[in-house]
C-alpha positions as CSV (number, residue, x, y, z in Angstrom):
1,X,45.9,127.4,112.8
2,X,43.3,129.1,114.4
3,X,43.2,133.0,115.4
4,X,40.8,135.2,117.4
5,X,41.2,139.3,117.0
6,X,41.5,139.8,121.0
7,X,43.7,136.8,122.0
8,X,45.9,135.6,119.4
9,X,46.6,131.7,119.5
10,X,48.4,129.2,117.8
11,X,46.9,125.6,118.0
12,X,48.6,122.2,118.0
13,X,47.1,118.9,117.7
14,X,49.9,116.5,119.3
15,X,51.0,112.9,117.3
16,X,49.6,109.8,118.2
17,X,53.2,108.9,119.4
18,X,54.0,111.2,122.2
19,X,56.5,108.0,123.9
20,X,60.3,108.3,125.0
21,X,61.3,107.3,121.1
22,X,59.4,110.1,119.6
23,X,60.0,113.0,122.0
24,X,62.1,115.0,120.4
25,X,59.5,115.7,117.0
26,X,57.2,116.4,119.7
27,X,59.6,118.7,121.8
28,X,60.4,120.1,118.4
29,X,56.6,120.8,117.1
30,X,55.7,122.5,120.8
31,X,58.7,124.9,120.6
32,X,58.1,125.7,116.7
33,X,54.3,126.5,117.5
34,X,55.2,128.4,120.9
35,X,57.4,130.6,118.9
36,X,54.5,131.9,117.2
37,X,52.0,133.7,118.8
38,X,51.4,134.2,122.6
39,X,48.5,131.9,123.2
40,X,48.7,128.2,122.3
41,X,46.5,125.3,122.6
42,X,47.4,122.0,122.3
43,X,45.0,119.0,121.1
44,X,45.6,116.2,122.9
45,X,42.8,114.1,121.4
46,X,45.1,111.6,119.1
47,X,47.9,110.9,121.7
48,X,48.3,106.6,121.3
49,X,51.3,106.0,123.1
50,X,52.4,108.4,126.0
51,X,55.1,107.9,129.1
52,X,56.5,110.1,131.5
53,X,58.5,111.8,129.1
54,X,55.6,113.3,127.6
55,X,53.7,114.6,130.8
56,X,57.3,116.0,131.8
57,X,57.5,118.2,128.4
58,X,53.5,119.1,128.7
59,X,54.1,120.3,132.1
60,X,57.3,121.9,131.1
61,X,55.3,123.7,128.1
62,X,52.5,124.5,130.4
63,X,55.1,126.5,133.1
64,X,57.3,127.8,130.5
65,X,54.1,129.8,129.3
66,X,52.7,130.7,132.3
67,X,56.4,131.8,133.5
68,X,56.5,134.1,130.2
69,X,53.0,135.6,130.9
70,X,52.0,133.1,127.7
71,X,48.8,130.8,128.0
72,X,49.5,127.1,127.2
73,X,46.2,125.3,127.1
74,X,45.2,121.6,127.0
75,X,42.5,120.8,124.6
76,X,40.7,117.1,124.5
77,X,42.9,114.2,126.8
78,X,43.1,111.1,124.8
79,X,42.4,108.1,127.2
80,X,46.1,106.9,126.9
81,X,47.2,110.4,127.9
82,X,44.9,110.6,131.0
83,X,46.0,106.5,131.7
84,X,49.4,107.9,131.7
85,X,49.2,111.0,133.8
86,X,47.0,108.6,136.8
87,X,50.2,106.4,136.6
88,X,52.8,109.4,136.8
89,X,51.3,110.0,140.3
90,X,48.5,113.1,139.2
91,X,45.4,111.0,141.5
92,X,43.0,113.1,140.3
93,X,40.8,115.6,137.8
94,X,41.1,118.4,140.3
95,X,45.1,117.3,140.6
96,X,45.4,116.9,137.1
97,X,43.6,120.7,136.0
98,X,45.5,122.1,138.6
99,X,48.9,121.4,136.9
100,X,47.9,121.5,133.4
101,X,45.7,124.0,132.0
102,X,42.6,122.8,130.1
103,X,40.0,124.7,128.2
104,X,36.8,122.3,128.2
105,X,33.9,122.1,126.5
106,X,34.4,125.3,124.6
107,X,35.3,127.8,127.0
């Protein structure tokens, strides 16, 4: 966990196995850590296996907050996870930032 005085967050880093079989520990570990503060970032950087199901419950996570007037944020796409997201129909970066919140290269 991470915090910062003005903006306090709550950061995740996602399994390696993010696939239709291990769903609900992920769904599980994003709902515990949302719970928790009113920012939260979730590290991407170690997702191995991802499918539809995952990009559905990221997206979910990432509208839920914005809904609630509470940041979700994207941190470091694994490869598989970006693979995954070009075959679930998101084309491109813009396309893909557009839907899912990312905070890059430190900012």
């Amino acid at each position: 966990m991470s915090s910062d005085v003005t903006e306090p967050k709550w950061s995740l880093r996602l399994p390696a196995d993010c696939s239709i079989a291990a769903i609900r520990s992920v769904y599980d570990l994003i709902r515990e850590a949302f719970g928790r503060q009113d920012r939260l970032e979730i590290d991407c950087s170690s997702v191995d296996k991802a499918d539809v199901t995952s990009i559905q419950l990221l997206l979910s996570a990432a509208k839920t907050g914005d809904a609630q007037g509470r940041p979700v944020v994207l941190t470091s796409f694994s490869q598989s996870l970006r693979n995954t997201l070009r075959r679930a129909g998101f084309a491109s970066e813009a396309m893909i930032d557009q839907h899912f919140p990312q905070k890059k290269d430190g900012t």
